[in-house]
N, C-alpha and C positions, 0 to 999 in steps of 0.2 A: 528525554529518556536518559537513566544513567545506566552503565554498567559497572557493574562492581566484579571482578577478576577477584578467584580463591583455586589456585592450584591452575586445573584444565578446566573445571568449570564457570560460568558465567553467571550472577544473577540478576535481570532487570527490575527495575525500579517503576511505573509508572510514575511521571508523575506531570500527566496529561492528556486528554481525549479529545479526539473530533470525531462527528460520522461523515463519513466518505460519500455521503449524497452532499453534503455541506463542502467538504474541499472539492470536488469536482466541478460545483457547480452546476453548469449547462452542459457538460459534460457529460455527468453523470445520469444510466440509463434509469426507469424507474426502480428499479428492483437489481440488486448487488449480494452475490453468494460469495463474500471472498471467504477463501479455505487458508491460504497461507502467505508468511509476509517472510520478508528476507528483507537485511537490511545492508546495503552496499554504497560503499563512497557517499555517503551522506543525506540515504536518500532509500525509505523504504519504495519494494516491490511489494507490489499487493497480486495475488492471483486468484481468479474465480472460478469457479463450477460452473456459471452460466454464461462469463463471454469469452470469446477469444481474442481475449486484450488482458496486459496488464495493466494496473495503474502506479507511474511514477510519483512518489509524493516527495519533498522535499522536507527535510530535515532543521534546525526543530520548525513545529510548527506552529505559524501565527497568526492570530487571529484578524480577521477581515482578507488574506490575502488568498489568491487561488495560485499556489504552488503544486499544482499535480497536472498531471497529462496520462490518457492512458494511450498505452501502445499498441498495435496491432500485431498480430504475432504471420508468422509467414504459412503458408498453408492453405486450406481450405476451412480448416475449422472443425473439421469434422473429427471427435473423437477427445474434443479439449478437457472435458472432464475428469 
């Protein structure tokens, strides 16, 4: 991913894709709602609608390797949507 900086705004670049059942691997449950990603220290956050977990994915991303983990968030869960 590039960013390209103009003023305060930001515009990204794709210039690559995975699906996240694919990086998770074994991980990953069958069915994945992510709604929003943030990207921090080199390393997007993925968030979902249906778990109460994030997923860490590692930055860039390469192929054959499983660089993500997801996290459990503290709680009960109830309300994550």
């Amino acid at each position: 991913m590039n960013i390209a900086r103009s003023g305060t705004a930001s515009t990204l670049e794709l210039v690559g894709e995975s699906k996240l059942t694919e990086v998770l691997g074994e991980l990953s449950p069958s069915r994945l709602e992510a709604s929003g990603v943030c990207i921090k220290d080199g390393s997007a956050i993925v968030v979902f609608d249906n778990l109460a977990q994030l997923a860490r994915v590692e930055l860039p991303l390469r192929p054959g390797t499983r660089s993500a983990t997801l996290v459990g968030l503290p709680g009960p869960g109830i309300g994550f949507e």
